[in-house]
C-alpha positions as a LaTeX table, in Angstrom:
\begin{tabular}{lrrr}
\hline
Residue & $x$ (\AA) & $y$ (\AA) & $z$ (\AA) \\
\hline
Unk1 & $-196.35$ & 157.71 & 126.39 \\
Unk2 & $-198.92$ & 156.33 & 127.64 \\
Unk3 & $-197.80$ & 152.87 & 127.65 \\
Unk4 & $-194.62$ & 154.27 & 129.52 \\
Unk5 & $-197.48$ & 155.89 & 132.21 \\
Unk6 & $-199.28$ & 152.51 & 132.51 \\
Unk7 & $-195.83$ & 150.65 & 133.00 \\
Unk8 & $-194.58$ & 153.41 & 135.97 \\
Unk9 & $-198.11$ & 153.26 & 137.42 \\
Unk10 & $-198.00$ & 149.74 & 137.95 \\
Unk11 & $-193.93$ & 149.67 & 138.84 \\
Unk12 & $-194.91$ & 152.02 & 141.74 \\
Unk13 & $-198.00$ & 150.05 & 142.73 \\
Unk14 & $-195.73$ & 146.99 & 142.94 \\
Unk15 & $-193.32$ & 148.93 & 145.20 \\
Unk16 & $-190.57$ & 149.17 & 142.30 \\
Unk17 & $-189.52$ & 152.31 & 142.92 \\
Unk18 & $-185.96$ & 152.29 & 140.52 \\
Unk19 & $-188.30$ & 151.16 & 137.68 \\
Unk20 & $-191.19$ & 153.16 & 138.11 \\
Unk21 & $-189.19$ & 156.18 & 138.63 \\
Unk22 & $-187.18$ & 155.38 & 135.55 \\
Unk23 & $-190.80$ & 154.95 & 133.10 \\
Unk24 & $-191.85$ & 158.04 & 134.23 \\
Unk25 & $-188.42$ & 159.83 & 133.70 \\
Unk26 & $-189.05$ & 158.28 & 130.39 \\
Unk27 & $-192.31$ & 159.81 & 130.07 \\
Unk28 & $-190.81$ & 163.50 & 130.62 \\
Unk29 & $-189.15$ & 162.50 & 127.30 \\
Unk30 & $-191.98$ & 162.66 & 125.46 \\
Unk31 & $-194.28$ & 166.08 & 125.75 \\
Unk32 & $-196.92$ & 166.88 & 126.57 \\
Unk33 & $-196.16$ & 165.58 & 129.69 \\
Unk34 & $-199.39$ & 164.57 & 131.68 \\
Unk35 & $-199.86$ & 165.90 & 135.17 \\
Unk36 & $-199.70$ & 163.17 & 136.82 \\
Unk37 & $-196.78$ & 161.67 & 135.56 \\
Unk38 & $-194.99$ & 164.81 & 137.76 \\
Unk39 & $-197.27$ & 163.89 & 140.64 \\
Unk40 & $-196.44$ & 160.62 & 140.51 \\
Unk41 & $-192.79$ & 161.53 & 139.90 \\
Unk42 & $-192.88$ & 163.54 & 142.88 \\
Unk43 & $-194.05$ & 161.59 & 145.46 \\
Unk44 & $-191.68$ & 158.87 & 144.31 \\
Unk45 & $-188.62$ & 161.31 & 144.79 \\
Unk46 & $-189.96$ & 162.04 & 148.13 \\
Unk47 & $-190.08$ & 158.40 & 149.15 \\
Unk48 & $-185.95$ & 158.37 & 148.35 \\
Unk49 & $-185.29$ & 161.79 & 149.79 \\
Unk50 & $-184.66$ & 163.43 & 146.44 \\
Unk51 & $-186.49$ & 166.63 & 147.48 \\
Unk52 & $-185.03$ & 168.69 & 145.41 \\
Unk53 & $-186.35$ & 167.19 & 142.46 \\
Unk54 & $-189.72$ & 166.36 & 144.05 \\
Unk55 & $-189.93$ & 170.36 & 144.21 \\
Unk56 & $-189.03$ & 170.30 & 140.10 \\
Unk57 & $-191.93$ & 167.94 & 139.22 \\
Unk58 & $-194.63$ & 169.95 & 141.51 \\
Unk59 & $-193.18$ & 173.47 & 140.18 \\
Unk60 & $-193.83$ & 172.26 & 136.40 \\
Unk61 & $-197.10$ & 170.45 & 137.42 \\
Unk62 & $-198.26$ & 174.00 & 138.65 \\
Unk63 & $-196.76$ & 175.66 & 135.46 \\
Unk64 & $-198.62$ & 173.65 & 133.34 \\
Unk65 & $-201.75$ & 173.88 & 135.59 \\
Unk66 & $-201.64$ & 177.11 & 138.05 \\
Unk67 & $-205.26$ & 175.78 & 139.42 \\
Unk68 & $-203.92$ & 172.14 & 140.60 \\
Unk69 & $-204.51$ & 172.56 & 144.28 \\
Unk70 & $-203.10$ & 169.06 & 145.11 \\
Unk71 & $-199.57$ & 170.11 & 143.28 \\
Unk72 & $-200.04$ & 173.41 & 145.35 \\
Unk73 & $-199.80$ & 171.29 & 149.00 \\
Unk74 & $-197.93$ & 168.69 & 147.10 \\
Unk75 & $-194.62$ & 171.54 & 147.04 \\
Unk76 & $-195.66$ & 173.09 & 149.95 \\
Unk77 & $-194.61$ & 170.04 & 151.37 \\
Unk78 & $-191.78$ & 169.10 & 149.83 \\
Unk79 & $-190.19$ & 172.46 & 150.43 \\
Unk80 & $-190.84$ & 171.86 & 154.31 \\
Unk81 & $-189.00$ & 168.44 & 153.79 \\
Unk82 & $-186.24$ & 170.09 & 152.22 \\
Unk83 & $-185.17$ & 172.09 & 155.65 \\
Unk84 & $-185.80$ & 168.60 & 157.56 \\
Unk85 & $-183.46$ & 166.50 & 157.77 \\
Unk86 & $-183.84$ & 162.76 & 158.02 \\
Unk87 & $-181.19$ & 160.15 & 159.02 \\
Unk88 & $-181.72$ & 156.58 & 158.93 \\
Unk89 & $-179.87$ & 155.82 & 161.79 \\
Unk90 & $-182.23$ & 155.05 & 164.09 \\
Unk91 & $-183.31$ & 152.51 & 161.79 \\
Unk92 & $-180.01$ & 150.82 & 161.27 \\
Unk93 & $-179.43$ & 151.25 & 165.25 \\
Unk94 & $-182.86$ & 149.07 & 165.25 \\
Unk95 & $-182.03$ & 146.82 & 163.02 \\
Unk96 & $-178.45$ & 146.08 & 164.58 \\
Unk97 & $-179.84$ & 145.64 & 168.04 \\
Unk98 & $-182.40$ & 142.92 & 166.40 \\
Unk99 & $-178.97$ & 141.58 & 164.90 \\
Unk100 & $-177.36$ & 141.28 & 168.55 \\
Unk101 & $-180.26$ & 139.77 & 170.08 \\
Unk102 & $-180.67$ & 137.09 & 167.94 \\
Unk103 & $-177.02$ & 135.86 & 168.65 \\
Unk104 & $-177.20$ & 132.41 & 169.91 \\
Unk105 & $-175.61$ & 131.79 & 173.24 \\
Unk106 & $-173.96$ & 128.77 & 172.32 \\
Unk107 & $-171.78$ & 131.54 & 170.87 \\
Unk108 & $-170.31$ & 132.66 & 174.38 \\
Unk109 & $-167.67$ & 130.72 & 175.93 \\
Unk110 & $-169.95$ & 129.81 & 178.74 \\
Unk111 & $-169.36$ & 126.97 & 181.97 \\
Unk112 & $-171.13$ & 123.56 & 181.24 \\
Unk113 & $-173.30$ & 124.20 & 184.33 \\
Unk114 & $-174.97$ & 128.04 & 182.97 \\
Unk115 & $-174.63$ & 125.71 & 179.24 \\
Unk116 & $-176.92$ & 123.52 & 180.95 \\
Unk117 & $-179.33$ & 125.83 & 182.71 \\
Unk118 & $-180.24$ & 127.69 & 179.82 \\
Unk119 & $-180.27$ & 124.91 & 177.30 \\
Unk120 & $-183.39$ & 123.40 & 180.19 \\
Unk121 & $-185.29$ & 126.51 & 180.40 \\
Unk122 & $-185.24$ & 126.62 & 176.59 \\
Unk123 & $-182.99$ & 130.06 & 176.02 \\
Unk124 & $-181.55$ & 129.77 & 173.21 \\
Unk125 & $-180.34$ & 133.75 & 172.76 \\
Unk126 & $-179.55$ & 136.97 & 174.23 \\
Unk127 & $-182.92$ & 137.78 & 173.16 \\
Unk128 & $-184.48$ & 135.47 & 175.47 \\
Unk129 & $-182.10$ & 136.15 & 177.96 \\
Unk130 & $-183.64$ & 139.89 & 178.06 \\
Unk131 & $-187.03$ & 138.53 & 178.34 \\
Unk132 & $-186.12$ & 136.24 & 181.84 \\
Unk133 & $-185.36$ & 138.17 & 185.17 \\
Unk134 & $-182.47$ & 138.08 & 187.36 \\
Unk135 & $-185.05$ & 135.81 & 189.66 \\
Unk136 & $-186.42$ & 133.44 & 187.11 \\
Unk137 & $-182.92$ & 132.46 & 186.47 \\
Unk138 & $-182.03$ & 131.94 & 190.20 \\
Unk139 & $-185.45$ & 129.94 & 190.32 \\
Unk140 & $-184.01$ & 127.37 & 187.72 \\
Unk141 & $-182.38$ & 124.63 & 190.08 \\
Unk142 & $-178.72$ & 124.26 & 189.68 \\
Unk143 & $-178.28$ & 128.00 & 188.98 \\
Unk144 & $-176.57$ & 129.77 & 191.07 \\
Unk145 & $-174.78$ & 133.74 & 191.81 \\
Unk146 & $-171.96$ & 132.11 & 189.49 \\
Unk147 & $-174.42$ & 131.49 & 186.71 \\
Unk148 & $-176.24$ & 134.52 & 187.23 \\
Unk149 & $-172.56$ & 136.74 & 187.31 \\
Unk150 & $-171.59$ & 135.07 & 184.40 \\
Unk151 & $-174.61$ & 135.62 & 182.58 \\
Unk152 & $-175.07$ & 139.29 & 183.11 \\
Unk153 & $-171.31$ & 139.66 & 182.20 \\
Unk154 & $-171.79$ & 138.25 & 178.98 \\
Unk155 & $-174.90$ & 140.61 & 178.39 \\
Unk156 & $-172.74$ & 143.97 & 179.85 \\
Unk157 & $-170.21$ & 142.91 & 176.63 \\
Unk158 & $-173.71$ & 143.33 & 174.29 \\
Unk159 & $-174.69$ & 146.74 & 176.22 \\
Unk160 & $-177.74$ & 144.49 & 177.20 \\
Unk161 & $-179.21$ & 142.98 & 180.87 \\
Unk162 & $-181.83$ & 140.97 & 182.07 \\
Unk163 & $-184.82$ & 141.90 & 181.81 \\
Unk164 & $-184.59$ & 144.31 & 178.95 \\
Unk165 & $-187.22$ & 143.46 & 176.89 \\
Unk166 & $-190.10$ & 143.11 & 179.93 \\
Unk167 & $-188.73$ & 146.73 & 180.71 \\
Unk168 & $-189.17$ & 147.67 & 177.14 \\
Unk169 & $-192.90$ & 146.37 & 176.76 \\
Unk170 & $-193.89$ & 147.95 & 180.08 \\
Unk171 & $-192.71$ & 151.58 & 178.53 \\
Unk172 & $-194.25$ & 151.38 & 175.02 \\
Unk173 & $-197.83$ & 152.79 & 174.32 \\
Unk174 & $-201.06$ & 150.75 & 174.62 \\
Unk175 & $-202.38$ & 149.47 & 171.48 \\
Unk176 & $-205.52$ & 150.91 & 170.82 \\
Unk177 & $-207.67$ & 148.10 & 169.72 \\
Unk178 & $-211.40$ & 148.38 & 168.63 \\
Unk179 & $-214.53$ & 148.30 & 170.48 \\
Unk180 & $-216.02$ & 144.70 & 171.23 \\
Unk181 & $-219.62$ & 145.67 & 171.35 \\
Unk182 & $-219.96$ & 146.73 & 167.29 \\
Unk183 & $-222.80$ & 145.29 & 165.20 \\
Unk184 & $-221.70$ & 142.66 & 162.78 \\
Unk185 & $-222.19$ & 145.69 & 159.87 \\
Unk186 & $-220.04$ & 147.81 & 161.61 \\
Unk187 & $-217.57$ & 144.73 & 162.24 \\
Unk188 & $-217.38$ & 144.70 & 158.42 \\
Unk189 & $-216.65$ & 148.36 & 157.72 \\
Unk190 & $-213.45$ & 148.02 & 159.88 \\
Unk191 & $-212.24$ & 145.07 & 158.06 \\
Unk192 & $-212.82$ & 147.02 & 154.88 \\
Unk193 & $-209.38$ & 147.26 & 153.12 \\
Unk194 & $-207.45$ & 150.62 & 153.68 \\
Unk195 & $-207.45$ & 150.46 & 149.35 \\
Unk196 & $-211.06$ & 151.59 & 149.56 \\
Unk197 & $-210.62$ & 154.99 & 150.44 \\
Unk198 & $-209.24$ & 154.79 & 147.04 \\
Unk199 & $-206.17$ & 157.35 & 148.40 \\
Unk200 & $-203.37$ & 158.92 & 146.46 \\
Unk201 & $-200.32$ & 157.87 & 145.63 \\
Unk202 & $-198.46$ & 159.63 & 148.61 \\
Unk203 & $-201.24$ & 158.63 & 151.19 \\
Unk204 & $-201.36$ & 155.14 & 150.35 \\
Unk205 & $-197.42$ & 154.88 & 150.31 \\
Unk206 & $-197.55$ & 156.10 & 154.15 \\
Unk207 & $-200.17$ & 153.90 & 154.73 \\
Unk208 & $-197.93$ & 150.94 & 153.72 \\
Unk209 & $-194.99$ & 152.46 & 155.76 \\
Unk210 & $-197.01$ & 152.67 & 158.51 \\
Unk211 & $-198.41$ & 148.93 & 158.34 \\
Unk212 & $-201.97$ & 149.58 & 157.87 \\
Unk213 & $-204.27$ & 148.04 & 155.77 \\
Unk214 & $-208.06$ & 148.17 & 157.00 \\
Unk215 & $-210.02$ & 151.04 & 157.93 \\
Unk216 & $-210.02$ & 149.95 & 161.84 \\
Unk217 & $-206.42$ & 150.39 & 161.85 \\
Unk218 & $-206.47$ & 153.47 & 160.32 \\
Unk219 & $-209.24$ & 154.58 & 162.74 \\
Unk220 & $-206.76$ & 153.75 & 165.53 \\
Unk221 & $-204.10$ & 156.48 & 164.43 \\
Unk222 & $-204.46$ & 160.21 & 166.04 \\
Unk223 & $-203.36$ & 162.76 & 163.35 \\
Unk224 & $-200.06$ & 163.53 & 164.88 \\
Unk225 & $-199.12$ & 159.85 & 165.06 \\
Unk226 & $-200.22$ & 159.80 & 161.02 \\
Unk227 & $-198.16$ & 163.10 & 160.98 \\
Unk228 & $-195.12$ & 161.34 & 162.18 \\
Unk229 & $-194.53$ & 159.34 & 159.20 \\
Unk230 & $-192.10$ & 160.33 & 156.70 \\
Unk231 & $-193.30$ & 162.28 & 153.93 \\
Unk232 & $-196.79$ & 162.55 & 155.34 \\
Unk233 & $-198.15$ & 166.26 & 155.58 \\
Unk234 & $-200.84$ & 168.33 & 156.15 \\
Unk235 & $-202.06$ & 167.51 & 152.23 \\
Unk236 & $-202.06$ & 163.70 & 153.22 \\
Unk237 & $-203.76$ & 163.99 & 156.70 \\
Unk238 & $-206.88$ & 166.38 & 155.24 \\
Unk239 & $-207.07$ & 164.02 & 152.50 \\
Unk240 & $-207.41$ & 160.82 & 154.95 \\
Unk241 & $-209.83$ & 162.60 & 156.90 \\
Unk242 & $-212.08$ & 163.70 & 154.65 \\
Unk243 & $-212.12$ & 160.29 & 152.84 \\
Unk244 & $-213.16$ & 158.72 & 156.56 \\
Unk245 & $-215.69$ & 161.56 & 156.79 \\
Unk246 & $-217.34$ & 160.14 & 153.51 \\
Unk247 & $-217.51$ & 157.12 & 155.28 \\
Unk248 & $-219.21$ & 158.23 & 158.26 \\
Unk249 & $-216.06$ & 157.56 & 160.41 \\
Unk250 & $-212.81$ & 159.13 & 161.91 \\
Unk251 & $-209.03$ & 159.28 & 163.11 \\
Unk252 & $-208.74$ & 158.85 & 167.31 \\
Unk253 & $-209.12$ & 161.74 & 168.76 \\
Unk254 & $-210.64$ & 164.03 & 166.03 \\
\hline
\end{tabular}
């Protein structure tokens, strides 16, 4: 068994999820099962929406150990996921408008003369397109309301215009970067790794999700932005902030 444990511990680590899930199902095979093989088990049914059993593994943890406050908040939270529910489609929308603007426009049945404007100012897709206004177009010599008609016609087919993108980037939040004045100690707790807060399982799994890995970054996050992750409760948040605390340091805004 506890070769099994050591082989799921490091599957998960590794971001295996199919195989780590599968040693520690293997593990349940073999009582007595350890805590935190359900724990474990949990969290990793969480991360593929299988809340249902994630609510199995904490229920058992609990009935083998009634005192486990982290299994406690562990179910707590994977009840409240159970009434959620999540849909990846905003992800696949993402991920098919990345598609569409990385279409090249040598694609599009254009005229030689808009052929030859954008090949000079170096646009190569609708992407780029969406990053040039209606006036840096006009600006390019040769490139006239024909060009420009044609142009925005082709985009219209794409749901896309000119533009886009600068619109986009104008709308999206300010990234909250750290302040320049810190002493070179200070400098060096930021750039600690996120990995020495030494967080759970869950915790660290949202931290990947999220795309951050130092303590600075972490520092950058408000709770409810941490809170907007997937799978990433109450149980997570208190546990992030009082790791920080140890530290001497803190979420924005707290």
């Amino acid at each position: 068994t506890g070769a099994l444990f050591h082989l799921a511990q490091a599957n998960d680590q590794a971001g295996n999820d199919n195989e780590a899930i599968g040693f520690y199902e293997k593990c349940l095979k073999h009582p007595p099962i350890h805590v935190g093989v359900l724990k474990n088990l949990g969290v990793l049914y969480e991360d593929n929406n299988k809340f249902d059993k994630a609510v199995d593994c904490y229920k058992t943890a609990l009935y083998s150990d009634p005192l486990d406050d982290q299994a406690r908040l562990y179910l707590k939270d994977a009840q409240a996921a159970q009434t959620m529910y999540y849909s990846p489609d905003e992800d696949r929308d993402n991920s098919k408008y990345n598609q569409v603007l990385e279409v090249p426009v040598t694609d599009f049945e254009l005229s030689v003369r808009s052929r030859n404007c954008l090949k000079k100012m170096n646009i190569r897709s609708l992407g780029d397109l969406t990053r040039v206004s209606e006036a840096q177009l006009l600006a390019s010599k040769n490139f006239g309301e024909t060009s420009l008609t044609e142009i925005k016609e082709m985009l219209v087919a794409k749901n896309l215009r000119l533009g886009q993108s600068l619109e986009d980037s104008t709308q999206r939040e300010p990234v909250f970067r750290l302040p320049q004045n810190l002493t070179e100690q200070e400098m060096a707790l930021m750039n600690r790794p996120i990995s020495d807060l030494q967080l759970s399982v869950r915790a660290r799994k949202c931290m990947n999700r999220l795309g951050i890995n130092t303590m600075g970054e972490v520092m950058q996050r408000t709770a409810d932005e941490l809170l907007e992750s997937r799978n990433f409760g109450m149980t997570s948040l208190s546990e992030v902030r009082e790791k920080l605390q140890a530290m001497g340091l803190s979420l924005r805004g707290d």
